[in-house]
C-alpha positions in Angstrom: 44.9 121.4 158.5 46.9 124.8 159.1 46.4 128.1 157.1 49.2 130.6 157.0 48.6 133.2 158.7 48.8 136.9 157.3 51.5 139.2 157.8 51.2 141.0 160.9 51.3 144.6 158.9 49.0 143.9 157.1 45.8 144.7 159.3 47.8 145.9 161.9 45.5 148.7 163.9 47.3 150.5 167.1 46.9 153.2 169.0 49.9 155.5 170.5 49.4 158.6 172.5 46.8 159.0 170.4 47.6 158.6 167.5 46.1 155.9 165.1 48.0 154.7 162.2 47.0 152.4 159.3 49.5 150.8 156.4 47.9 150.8 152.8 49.3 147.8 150.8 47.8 148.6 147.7 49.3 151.5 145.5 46.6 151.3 142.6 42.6 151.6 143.4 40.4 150.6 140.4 37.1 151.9 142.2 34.1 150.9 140.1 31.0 153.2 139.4 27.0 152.3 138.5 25.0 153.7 136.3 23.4 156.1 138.7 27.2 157.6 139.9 27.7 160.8 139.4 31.5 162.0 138.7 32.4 165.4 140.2 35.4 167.7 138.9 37.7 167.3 136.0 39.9 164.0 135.2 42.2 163.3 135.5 43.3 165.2 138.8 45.6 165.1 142.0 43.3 163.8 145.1 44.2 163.7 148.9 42.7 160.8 150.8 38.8 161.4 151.5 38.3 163.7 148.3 34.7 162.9 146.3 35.0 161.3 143.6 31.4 160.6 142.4 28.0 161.1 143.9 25.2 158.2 144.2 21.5 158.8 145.3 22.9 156.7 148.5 26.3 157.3 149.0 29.6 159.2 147.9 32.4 157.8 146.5 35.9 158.8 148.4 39.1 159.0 147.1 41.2 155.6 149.0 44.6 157.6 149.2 46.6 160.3 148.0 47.2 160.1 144.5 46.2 160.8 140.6 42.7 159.9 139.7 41.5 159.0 136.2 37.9 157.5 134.8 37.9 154.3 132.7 35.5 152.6 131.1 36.0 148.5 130.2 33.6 146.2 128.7 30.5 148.8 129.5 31.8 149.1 133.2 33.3 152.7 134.5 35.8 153.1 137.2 37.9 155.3 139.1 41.5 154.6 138.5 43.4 156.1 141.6 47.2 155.3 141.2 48.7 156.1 145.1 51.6 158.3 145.1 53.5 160.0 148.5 53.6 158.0 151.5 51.6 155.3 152.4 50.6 155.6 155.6 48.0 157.7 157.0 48.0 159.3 160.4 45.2 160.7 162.5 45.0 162.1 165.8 42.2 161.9 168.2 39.8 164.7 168.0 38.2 165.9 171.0 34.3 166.4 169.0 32.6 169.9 169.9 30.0 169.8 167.5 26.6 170.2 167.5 23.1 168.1 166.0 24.0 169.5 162.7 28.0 169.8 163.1 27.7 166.2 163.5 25.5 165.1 160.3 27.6 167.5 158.6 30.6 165.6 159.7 29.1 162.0 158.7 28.2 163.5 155.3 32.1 164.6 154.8 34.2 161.9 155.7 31.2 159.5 153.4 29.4 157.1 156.7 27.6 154.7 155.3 25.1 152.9 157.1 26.2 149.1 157.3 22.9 147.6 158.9 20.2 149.3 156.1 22.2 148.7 152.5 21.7 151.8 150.5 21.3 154.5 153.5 23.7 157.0 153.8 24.3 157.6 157.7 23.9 161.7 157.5 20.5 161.0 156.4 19.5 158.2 158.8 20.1 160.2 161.5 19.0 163.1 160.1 15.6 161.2 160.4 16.0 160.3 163.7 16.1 164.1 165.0 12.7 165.0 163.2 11.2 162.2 164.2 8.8 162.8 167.6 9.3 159.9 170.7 12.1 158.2 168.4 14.4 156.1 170.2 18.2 155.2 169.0 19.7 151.2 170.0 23.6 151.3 170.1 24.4 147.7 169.7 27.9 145.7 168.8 26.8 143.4 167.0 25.7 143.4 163.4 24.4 141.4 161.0 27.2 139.6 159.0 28.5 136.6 160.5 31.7 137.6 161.0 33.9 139.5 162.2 32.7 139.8 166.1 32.5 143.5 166.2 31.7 143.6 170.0 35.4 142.0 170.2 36.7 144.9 167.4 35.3 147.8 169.0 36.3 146.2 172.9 40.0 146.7 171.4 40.1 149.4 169.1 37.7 151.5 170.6 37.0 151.4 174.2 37.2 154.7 175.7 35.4 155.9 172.7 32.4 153.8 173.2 31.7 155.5 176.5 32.6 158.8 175.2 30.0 158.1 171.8 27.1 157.3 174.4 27.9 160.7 176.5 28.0 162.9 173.3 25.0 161.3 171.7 22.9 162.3 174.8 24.3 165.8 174.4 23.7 166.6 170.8 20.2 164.7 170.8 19.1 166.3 174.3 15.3 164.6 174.1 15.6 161.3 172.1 16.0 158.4 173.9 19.6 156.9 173.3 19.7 152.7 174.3 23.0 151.5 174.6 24.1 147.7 174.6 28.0 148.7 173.8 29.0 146.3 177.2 27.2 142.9 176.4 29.4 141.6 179.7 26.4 143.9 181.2 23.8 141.2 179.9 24.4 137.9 179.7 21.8 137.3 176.5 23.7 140.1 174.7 27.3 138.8 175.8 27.5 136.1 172.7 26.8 136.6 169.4 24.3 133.9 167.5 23.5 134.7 164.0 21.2 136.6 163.2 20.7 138.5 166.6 23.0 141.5 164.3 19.8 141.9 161.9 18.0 144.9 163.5 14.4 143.7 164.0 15.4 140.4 165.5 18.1 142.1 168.1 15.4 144.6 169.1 12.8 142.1 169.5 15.2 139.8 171.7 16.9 142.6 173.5 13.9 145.7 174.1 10.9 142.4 173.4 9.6 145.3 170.1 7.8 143.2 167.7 8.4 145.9 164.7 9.4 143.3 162.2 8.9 145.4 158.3 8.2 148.8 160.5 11.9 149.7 161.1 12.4 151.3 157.6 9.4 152.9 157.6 8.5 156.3 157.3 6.4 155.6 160.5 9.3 153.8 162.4 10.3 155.6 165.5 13.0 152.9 166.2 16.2 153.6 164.9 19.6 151.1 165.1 23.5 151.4 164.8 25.3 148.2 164.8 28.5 147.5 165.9 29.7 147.6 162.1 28.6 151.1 161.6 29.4 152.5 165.1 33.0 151.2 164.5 33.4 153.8 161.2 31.2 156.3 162.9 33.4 156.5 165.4 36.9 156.5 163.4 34.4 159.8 161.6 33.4 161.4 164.6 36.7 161.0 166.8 39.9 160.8 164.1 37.8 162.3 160.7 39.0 159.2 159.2 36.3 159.1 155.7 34.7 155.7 154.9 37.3 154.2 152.5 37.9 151.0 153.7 35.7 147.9 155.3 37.1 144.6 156.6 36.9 142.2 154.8 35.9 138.7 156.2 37.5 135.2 154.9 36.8 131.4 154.9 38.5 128.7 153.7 37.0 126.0 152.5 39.5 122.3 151.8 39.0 119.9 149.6 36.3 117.9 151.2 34.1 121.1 151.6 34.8 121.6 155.2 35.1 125.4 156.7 38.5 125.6 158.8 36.2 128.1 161.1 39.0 130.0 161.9 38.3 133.7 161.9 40.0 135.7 159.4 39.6 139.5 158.5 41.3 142.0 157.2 40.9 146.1 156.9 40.9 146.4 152.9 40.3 149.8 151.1 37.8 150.4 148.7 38.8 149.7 145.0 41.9 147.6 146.1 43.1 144.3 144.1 42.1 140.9 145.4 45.6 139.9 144.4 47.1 140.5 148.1 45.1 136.9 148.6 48.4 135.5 146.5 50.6 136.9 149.5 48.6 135.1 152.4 47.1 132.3 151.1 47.9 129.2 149.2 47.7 128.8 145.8 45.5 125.6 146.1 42.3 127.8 147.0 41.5 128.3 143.3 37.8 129.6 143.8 36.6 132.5 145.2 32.7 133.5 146.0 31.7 137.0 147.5 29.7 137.3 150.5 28.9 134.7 153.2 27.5 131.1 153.5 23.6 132.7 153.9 24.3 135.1 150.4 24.0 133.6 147.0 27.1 134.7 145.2 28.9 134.2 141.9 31.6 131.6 141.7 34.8 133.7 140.1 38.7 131.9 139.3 41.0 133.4 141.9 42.9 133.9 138.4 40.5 136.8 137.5 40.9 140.1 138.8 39.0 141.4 140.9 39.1 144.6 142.9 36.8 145.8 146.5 33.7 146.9 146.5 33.4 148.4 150.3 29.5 148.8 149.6 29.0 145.7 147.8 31.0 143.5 149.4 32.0 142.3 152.8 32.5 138.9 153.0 34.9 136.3 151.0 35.6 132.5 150.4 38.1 130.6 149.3 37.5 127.2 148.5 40.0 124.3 146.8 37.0 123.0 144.5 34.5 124.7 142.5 31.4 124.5 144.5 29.0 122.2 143.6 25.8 123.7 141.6 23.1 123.0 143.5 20.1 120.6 142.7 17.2 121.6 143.8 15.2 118.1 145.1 11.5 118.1 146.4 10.2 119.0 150.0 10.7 115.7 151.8 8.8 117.6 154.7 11.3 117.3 157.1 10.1 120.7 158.7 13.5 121.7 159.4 13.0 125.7 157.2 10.6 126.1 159.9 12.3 124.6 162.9 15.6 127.0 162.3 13.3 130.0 161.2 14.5 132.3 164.3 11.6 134.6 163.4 9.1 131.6 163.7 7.8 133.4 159.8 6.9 129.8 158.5 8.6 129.6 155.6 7.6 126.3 154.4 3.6 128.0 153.6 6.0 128.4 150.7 6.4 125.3 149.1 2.6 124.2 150.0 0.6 127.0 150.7 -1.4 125.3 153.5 -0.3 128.1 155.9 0.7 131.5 155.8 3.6 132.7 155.3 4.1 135.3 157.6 6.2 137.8 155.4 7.0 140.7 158.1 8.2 138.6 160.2 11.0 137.5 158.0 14.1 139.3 157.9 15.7 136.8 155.2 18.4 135.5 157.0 18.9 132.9 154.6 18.5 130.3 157.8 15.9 128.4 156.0 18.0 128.1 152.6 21.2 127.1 154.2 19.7 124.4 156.2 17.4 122.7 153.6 18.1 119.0 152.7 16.7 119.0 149.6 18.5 122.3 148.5 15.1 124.6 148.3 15.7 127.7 146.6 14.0 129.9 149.8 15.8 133.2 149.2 14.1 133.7 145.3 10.6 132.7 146.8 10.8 135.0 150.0 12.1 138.0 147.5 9.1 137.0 144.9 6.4 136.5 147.5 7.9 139.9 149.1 7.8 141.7 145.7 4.1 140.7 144.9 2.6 141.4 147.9 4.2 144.7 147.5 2.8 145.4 144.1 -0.9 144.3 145.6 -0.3 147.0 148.2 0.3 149.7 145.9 -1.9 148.6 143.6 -4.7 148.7 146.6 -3.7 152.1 147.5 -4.0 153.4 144.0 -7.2 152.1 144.0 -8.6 153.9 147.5 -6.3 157.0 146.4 
């Protein structure tokens, strides 16, 4: 079966003479808020592309384009309303970096860099923690842990000369910290093909450097730090155009009738509080569901009829399906052993429907492997988080105790 495929403005990316340009579709933002955002100046104001909007304990909130910005509140839910005005395409020319360790964070912390491999960690402050830290060591890697888009491919195109050039000035503003690069898989042939979940950081650095650190790398104690190639490929639009973090590609599957994935990939550069409603100009109007976030995420089922709008922090991943997916019965264990024979962290995950083993909880990095495989439609992912959670509480609950 054939898909129609998107306009060819529509995620156009190209360089000329150095120049980068990008065409916004969308002239309305609706940019949503949670409870813990902060919202800085008067409303309703004139912004310029990049201006804060709001604060979070993780992240800022960036104006997506020039325009007038108002706050809203619907149904208990606030939001940015950003109505684009002025023209619609943004231009940026390549910046030759001389900046210092702290020019550098200070730069992330402007244009908004979010890290995309540790939800919830605002990029400044990552790396901020990699310069205090003593004997730390920092893996450049392309890939990343969604399933797709192939970043190695993205950044191979888009960025080339810049990946060499990130390398050199990384070594020069971080003089004695050890920087790893694996920015040219071609250079080893393990690293040259992407196989979910070799993005998720523990398992690439246990395949690639053989560091068993799984639960250690977002520790206080961790002196292994990672970029992926989702990250690196914002941190470098930062570092080398001062382009702010306002948009994210956006990943998309179709799914037919007869629940088969067309395996085509799909993906396009969407900013953040833009309409789902440019799906009406690409695809057809048979795909009446969408769900947010891959095939290993749980997600809600929504009516392509309701409105939704981006969530560059939230969201990364969407599919479009003909039929409404079928809820899922959850059977018993037939045994089958197949959780543990995909498990690529070897974690054991059925000790979780028995408990005649252990369940080796570090080891896990909940790739959802074990869930999306299961015959019998085992709900892994909410007994991982609740084994996770109590063995967490017993920790702290121990160290109260010895405290």
């Amino acid at each position: 079966m054939r898909f129609p495929l998107p306009s060819r403005s529509f995620s156009r990316r190209h360089h000329e003479k150095g120049k980068k340009n990008e065409t916004l579709w969308q002239g309305s933002f609706q940019i949503l808020q949670d409870e813990k955002t902060e919202a800085i100046g008067e409303f309703p104001r004139r912004v310029q592309l990049g201006d804060v909007l709001g604060i979070t304990p993780t992240h800022k909130i960036l104006a997506s384009a020039n325009g007038i910005v108002e706050q809203h509140e619907d149904n208990n839910q606030k939001y940015f309303k950003l109505t684009q005005d002025g023209n619609l395409e943004t231009k940026a020319l390549y910046i030759e970096p001389n900046l210092d360790s702290n020019g550098f964070l200070n730069l992330l912390e402007k244009n908004g860099i979010y890290s995309l491999d540790f939800p919830q960690t605002a990029l400044w402050n990552y790396l901020s923690a990699f310069a205090k830290v003593s004997d730390s060591e920092l893996v450049l890697s392309t890939h990343t842990n969604r399933i797709s888009p192939n970043y190695t491919k993205i950044l191979q195109t888009d960025f080339a000369k810049e990946i060499v050039a990130l390398e050199q000035f990384l070594s020069s503003i971080f003089p004695n910290k050890k920087i790893i690069s694996f920015l040219e898989p071609s250079k080893n042939k393990f690293l040259s093909k992407y196989k979910f979940p070799l993005g998720k950081p523990e398992y690439f650095l246990q395949k690639a450097l053989k560091k068993n650190i799984y639960g250690e790398i977002q520790s206080d104690k961790s002196k292994m730090f990672f970029l992926g190639g989702e990250t690196i490929w914002h941190l470098i639009r930062a570092l080398y155009y001062d382009i702010p973090f306002t948009k994210r590609h956006l990943a998309v599957e179709c799914v037919d009738r007869s629940g088969r994935v067309d395996g085509r990939e799909r993906y396009f550069l969407i900013s953040n509080g833009q309409s789902f409603r440019f799906l009406d100009k690409i695809f057809f109007k048979k795909y009446k569901y969408i769900s947010l976030n891959s095939f290993d995420k749980s997600s809600r089922i929504m009516m392509r009829s309701e409105e939704y709008f981006y969530n560059i922090y939230k969201d990364a991943d969407l599919i479009l399906s003909v039929n409404h997916p079928k809820k899922n019965i959850e059977l018993p264990c037939t045994e089958c052993n197949d959780c543990d024979a995909i498990c690529p962290t070897h974690a054991n995950p059925q000790a979780l429907i028995h408990n005649r083993s252990k369940f080796y909880f570090q080891s896990c990095i909940e790739c959802g492997l074990c869930d999306f495989y299961c015959p019998s439609g085992i709900d892994f992912r909410s007994k991982i988080k609740l084994a996770k959670e109590t063995l967490s509480e017993a920790n702290q609950e121990r160290e109260h105790i010895h405290a």
